[in-house]
N, C-alpha and C positions, 0 to 999 in steps of 0.2 A: 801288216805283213809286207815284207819286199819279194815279190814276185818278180818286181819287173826286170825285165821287158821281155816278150816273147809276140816274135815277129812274122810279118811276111804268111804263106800259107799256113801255119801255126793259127795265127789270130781269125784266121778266116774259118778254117775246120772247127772250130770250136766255135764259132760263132754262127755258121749254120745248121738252124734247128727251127723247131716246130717256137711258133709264137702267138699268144693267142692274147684277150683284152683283158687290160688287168681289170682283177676283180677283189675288191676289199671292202669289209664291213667296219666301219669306222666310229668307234665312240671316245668322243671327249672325258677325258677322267682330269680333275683337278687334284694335285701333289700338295701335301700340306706342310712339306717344308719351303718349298717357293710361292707357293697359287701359283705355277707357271699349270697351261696345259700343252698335255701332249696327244698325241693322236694313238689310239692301240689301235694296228692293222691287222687284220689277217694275214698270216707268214705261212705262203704257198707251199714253203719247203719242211712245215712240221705238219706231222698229224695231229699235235696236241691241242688238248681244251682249254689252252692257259687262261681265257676270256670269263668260264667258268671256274676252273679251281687249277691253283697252279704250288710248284714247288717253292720254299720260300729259304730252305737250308737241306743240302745235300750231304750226309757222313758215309762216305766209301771204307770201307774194310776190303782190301786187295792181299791177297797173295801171288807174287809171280814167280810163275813156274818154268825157267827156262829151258827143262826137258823136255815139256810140248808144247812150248809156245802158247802159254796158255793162263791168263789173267783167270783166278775164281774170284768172285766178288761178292757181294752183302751190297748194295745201295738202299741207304737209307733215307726217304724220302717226307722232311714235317711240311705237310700243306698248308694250304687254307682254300679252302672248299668255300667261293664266294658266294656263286650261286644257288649254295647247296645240291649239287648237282648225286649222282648214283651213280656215275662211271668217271673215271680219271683215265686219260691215252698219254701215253709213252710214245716216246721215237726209238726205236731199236734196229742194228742193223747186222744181219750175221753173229745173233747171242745164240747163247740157249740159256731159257727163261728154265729155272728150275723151280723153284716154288715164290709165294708172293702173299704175304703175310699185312694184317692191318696190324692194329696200336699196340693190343696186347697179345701177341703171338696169335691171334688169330686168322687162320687160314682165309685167303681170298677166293673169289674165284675171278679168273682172268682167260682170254682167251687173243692168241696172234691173229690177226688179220694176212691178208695176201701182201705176199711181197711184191713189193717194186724196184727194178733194178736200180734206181737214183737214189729214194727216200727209204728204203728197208721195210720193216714193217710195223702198223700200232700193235702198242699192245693196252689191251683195252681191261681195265681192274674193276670190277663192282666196287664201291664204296658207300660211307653212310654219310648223310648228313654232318654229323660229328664227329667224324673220322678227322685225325689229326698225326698219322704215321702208314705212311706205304714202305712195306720191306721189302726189296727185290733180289732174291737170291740166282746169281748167274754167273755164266763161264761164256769168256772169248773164244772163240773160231779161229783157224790160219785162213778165215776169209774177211777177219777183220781189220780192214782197210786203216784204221787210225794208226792200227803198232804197227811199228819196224820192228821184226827182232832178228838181232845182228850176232853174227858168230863172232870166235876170237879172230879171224881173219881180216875180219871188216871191219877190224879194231883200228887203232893206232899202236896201241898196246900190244894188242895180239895176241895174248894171253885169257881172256876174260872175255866173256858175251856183254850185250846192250841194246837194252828196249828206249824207244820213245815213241810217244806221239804226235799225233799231228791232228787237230779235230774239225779245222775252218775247212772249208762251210760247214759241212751236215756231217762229220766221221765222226761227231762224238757219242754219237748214238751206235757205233760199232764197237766202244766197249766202254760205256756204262751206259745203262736205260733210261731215258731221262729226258723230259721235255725240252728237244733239241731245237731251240731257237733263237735269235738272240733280242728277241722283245721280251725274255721274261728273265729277269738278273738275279742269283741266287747267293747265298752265303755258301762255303764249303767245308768238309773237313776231312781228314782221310789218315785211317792205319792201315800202314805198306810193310809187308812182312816179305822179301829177298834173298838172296842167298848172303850170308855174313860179312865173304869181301868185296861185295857191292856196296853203292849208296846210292840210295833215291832221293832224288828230287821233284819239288812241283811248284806249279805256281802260284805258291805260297809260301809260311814261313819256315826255312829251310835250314838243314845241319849242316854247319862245317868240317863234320868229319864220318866217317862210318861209325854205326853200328856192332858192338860183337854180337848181339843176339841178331841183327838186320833186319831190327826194327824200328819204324820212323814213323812220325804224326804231324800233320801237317795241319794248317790253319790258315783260313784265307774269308777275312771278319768284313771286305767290302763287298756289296754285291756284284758279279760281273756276270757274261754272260755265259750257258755251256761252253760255244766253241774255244773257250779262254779255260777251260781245263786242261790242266796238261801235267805229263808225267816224263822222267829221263831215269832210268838206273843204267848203271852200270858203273865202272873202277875211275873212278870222278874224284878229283882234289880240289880243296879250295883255296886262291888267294886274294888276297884284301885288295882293293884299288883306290879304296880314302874310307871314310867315317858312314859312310853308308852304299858302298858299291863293291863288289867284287865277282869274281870270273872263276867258274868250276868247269873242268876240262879232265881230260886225262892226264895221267903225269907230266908222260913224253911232249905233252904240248904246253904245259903251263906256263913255262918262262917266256916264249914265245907271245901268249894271248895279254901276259902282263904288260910285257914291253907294247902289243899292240893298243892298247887299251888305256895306257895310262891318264887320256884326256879326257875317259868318263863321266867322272867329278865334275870336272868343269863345265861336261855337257849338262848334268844335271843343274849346276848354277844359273849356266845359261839359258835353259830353259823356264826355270821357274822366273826367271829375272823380267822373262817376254811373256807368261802368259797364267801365271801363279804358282802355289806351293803344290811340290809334289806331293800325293797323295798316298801312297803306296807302302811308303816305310824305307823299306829298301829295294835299290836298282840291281839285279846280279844280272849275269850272262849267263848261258852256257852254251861252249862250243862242241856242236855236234860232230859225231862222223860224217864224212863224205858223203853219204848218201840222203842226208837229211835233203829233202826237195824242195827246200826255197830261201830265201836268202837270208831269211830270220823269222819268227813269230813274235809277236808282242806280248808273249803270256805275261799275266803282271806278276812282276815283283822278279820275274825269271825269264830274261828274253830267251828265245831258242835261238842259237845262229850259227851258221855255216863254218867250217874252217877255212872256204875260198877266198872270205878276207882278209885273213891273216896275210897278208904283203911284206909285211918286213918293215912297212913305211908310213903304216898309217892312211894310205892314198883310199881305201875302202872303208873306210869307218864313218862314213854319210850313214851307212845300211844299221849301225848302232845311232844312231842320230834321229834317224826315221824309226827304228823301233822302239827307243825312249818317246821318241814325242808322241805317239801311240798312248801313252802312260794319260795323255789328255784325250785326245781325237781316238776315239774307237775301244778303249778301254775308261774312259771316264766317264766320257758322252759315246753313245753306241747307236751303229746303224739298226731299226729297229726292224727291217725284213732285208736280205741280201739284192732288192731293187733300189736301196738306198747304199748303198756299197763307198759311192763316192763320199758318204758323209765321213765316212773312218781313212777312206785310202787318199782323197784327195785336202783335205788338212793336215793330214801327217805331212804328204811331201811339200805342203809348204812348210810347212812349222820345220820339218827336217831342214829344209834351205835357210830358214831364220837362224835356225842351231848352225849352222855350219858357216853364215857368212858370220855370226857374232864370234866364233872361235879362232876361225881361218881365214876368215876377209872375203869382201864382195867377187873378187875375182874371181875365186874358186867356185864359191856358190852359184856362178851365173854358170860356168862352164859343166857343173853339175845338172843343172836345170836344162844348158841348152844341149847336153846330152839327150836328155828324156824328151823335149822337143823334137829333134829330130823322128825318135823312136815314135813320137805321137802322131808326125805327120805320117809316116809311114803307115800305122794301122788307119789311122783314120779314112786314107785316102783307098787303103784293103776296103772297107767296108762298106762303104758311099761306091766305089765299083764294082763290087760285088753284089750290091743291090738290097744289101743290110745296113744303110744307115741311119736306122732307127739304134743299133747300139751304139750310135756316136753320142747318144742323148748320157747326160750323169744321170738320169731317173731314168730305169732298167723296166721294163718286162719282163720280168724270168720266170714266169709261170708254164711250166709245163719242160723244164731247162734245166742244167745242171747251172749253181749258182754261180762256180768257175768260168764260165761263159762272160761272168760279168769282170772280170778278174785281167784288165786290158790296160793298157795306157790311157783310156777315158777316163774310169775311175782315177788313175793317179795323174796325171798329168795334166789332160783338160781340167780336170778340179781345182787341181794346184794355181794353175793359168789363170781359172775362173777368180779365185781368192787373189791373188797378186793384182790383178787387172781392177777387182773393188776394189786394193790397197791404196791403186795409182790412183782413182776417183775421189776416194774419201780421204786422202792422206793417210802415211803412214800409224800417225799418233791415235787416231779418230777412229782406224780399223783394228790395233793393237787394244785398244779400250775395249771396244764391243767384241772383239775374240775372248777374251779377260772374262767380259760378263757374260757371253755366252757359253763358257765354260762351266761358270759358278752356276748358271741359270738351273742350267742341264744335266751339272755333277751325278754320276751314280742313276742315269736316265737311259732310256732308248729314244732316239726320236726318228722320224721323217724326212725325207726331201722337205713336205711340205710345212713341215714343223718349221725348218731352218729358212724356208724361204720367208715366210710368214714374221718371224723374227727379224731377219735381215730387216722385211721391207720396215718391220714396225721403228727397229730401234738403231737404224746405222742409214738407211735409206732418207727416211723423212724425217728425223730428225736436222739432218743435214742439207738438206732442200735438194738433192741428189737423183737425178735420171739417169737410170742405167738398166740397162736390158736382160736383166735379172732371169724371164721369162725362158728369153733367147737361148743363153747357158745352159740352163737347167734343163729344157724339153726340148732346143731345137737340135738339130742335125748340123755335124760339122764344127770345128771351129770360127767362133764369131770373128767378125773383122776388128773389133777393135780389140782383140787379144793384147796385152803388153807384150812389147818386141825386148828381147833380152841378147844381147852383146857382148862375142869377147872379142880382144883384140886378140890375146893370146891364141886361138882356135884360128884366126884371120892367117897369123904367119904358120899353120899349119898345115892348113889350104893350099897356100902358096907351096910350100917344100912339097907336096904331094905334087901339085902341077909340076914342078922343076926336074922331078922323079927322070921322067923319058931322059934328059940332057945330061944327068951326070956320070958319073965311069967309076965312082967310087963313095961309097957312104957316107964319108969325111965331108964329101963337098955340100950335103945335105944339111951341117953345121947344127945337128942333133946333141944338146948335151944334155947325156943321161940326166946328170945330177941336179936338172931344171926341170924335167919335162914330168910331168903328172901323169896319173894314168889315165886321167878324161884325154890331156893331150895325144896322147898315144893311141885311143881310143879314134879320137878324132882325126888323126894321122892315117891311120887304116881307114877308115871307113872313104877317106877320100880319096886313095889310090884308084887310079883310070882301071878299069878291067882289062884292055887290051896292054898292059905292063908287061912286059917280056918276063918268062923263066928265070933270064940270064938277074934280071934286076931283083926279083923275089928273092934269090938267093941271096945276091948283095947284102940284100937288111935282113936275112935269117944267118947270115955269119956274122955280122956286123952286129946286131944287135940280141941274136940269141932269142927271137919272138914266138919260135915254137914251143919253148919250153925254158919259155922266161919266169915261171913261177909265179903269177901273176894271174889269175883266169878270166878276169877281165880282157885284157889283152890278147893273151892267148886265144880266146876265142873268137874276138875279130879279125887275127888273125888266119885262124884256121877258114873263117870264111869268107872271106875276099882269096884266100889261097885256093879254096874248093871251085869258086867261079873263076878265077884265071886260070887252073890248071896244074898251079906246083904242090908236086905231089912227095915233098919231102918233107914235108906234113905229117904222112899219115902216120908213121910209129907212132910220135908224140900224141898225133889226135887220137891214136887210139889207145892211147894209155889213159889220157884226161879222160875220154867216155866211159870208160872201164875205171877208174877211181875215184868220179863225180857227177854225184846224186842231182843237184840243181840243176832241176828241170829250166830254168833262166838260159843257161847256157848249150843244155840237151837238148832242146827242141828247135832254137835256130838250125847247129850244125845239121843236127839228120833231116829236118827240114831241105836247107840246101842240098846234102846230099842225093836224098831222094830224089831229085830231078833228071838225073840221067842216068841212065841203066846200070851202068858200069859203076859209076860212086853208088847207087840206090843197091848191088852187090857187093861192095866193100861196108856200108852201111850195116847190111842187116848181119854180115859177117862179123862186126863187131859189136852189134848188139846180143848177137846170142851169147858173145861170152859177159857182155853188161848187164842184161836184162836183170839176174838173181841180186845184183847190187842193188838197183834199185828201190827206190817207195812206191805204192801204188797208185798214189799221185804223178807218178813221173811215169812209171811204166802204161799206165792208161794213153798216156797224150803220145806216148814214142810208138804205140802200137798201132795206132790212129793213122801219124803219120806214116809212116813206113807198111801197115798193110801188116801187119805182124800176127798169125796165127797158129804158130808151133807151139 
């Protein structure tokens, strides 16, 4: 998932909480299509008994109800009951559990445990030894955090309503009951009954067009894990982007997501060229509304992603690049409790940067990377001063935590770091091999920090007669010293034009040409403007260059906040339209972040959140209420 970046007191509020000594009960099970072993942990953040008997194929029967916001459901659950156990626990979060059937329509008996405001509650089913079908008949809540449902306004269209999900970490258990965690991988299947000119989607094997009756059946025959369920209806079109890829959106937006998009294909080539065949079938997108809260999801077979990269230019399709390579790291091979987080988040962003310098060249690639750099040292150095830098470690504590806590520039960046810096050790050739085989090793697996470490050391480490402080990375605090150092020249001459900033009378003399400059540049350009920059010169580059409301939200938002800490306040319409039409919490929680700090913006702030807030997902309105003190 591309979450990142989210900065500054953002990363720190989120990060102070109760911490307590991890605690896991660990048994080795041998796999009998590799003999690899892997390690089953205890996963803090499910109540389930997977260890004793767990789900092995899930068939959903869905009806949605867009007049109350309200999914009815049937989940059908075939086991295997390993240890022949007498109770089976569910993760549930804001259902209503209505009845609960074994094999042959025979009534259960089951009963909710106590809620917890993080993890929701078990629910806990008598079963028999030979039990081989759990039925769970149930209805979603408007307190269920997974769905959005969006009116026609919050449309593009504006005509037609639109539900989706969102289930990473623990919200998949807010609407369907179901051992929520990602150590236990399941097969799926699902009939979606909607209103007729709607079309659903999931991710799985999907329609290219609607339904007249609005009804659809999906299929999804690789195991993955719950939070990789996922669902989008709403007035959705599909078009093709080569012989196994294409992109469903709304009408009004499809020419648009075509033209963005049409290097797909290649990305897919690209990638299996570095690290083997994709395994999936087919690659689709789909471009959410505005308010979808993160920059993309990896669901397979159907990324979820933002309409804020639609750029016109192609300059944001890293975030399609990083959630294709997901299709390996974190949907192939899978973190197996959310304290291994960096196994999914921090091979993605490298493997994203492999994809991106093999398409677009090293240049690019680096100045992508040394974007997230910078964002890394920032939190890093939040956290180590704030006197948490225990979560500067890639192997998390998050017991007793919400698992977004883990959800930082560590997990992506230091990981990424970690992996490039063995690259430079071992050579390129020699770490491409052993990524290769540890894919294959792991294929359709959950594993470990410790699993991975354990591997490395076995079959890339000593193999290769190779010292490296593998240890350091993985447990220790901080970025290590021998991190690879990554260089642009390109970023260097934009340093400089920001220094030269104070001395010129006109934006001409800045020798800025549009039709060169990238959006990292740009990026990089802002971020390095002096804060004592006069009004008189902000304006300069807000006529000259149109950066308020350049279209662009990348930009735009570094914009707005280097504008909030010098002071120019011809900002605010534009910023408060972008808050008011975009969900991504990426760029939501800097701004009001910044803003919050002095009275007067932390009042203009919460004045346009009250008109934001109902836009929002609850992913996004959670972190903005935080910040901002928000309790109306």
């Amino acid at each position: 998932m591309n979450f990142r970046t989210v900065l500054g007191i953002f990363s720190i509020s989120l990060l102070i909480s109760c911490s307590s000594e991890h605690q896991t009960e660990k048994v080795k099970e041998e796999t009998d299509s590799t003999k690899v072993e892997t390690t089953v942990v205890k996963d803090e953040h499910s109540y389930a008994n997977t260890n004793d008997v767990k789900t092995e194929h899930l068939h959903l029967a869905l009806e949605i109800d867009f007049d109350n916001k309200v999914i009815h459901g049937r989940a059908t659950h075939k086991i295997n009951n390993i240890s022949g156990v007498s109770k089976m626990i569910f993760d549930t979060h804001d259902l209503v559990i209505e009845d609960v059937f074994l094999d042959n329509g025979e009534h259960a008996t089951f009963k909710l445990g106590e809620i917890d405001e993080l993890l929701g509650q078990p629910l806990e089913v008598e079963i028999k030894p030979e039990t081989k079908k759990v039925v769970i008949v149930y209805r979603t809540t408007p307190e269920s955090e997974a769905l959005q449902w969006l009116n026609p306004q919050q449309t593009a269209g504006k005509k037609l309503p639109y539900l989706f999900t969102q289930g990473e970490a623990v919200l998949t258990r807010s609407w369907i009951p179901c051992q929520d965690t990602p150590s236990n991988r399941i097969t799926y299947s699902a009939e979606v009954t909607c209103p007729s000119n709607l079309m659903a989607v999931m991710s799985a094997t999907n329609p290219t067009e609607k339904s007249t009756e609005g009804y659809f059946r999906f299929e999804m025959n690789n195991p993955i894990p719950s939070y990789l369920i996922a669902l989008a209806v709403g007035d959705l079109q599909f078009a093709s982007l080569g012989n196994r890829t294409g992109v469903y959106t709304e009408p009004s937006m499809i020419d648009k997501c075509v033209e963005e998009f049409e290097d797909v294909e290649s990305m897919v080539e690209a990638a299996e060229e570095l690290y083997g065949q994709y395994k999936w079938g087919r690659y689709d997108i789909i471009v959410l509304p505005p308010s979808f809260p993160f920059g993309g999801m990896e669901n397979p077979k159907l990324t979820f992603a933002t309409p804020t990269i639609i750029a016109g230019d192609k300059s944001l399709v890293s975030l399609i690049a990083h959630e294709l390579a997901h299709s390996w790291s974190g949907n192939l091979v899978t973190n197996a409790t959310w304290d291994d987080f960096w196994l999914n988040e921090g091979f993605t962003v490298y493997f994203e940067n492999r994809i991106m310098e093999k398409i677009y060249g090293k240049e690019r690639s680096d100045m992508l990377l040394m974007i997230e750099y910078q964002e890394l040292l920032h939190e890093n150095d939040d956290m180590i001063n704030s006197g948490h830098g225990e979560d500067t470690h890639l192997k998390l504590n998050l017991k007793d935590r919400n698992p977004d806590d883990g959800m930082t520039a560590i997990a992506y960046t230091k990981g990424a770091l970690f992996l490039k810096t063995l690259e430079e050790a071992v050579g390129r050739d020699k770490f491409d091999k052993f990524l290769n085989s540890y894919f294959d090793t792991y294929q359709f697996k959950t594993v470990t920090t410790e699993d991975f470490v354990n591997y490395a050391k076995n079959n890339l480490l000593k193999p290769n007669n190779i010292e490296f402080n593998i240890d350091e990375w993985v447990y220790g605090e901080g970025i290590p010293d021998n991190c690879v150092k990554i260089e642009s020249d390109r970023f260097k001459i934009c340093d400089e034009k920001a220094k030269f900033l104070a001395d010129v009378k006109t934006a001409d003399e800045l020798l800025i040409d549009e039709s060169i400059w990238t959006t990292q540049e740009w990026m990089r350009f802002i971020r390095q403007i002096p804060e004592n920059t006069t009004i008189e010169k902000m304006k300069m580059l807000d006529d000259a260059f149109n950066l308020s409301d350049r279209g662009n939200a990348e930009i735009m938002s570094e914009w707005y906040i280097k504008s909030i800490k010098i002071g120019y306040k011809d900002i605010n319409e534009p910023m408060e339209q972008f808050l008011i039409e975009v969900g991504r919490r990426k760029f939501l929680a800097p701004i009001y972040t910044e803003l919050a700090k002095t009275s007067e913006n932390l009042k203009l702030a919460k004045k346009i959140y009250k008109k934001a807030r109902p836009n929002y997902h609850a992913i996004s309105f959670n972190t903005i209420d935080e910040i901002l003190g928000w309790s109306e």
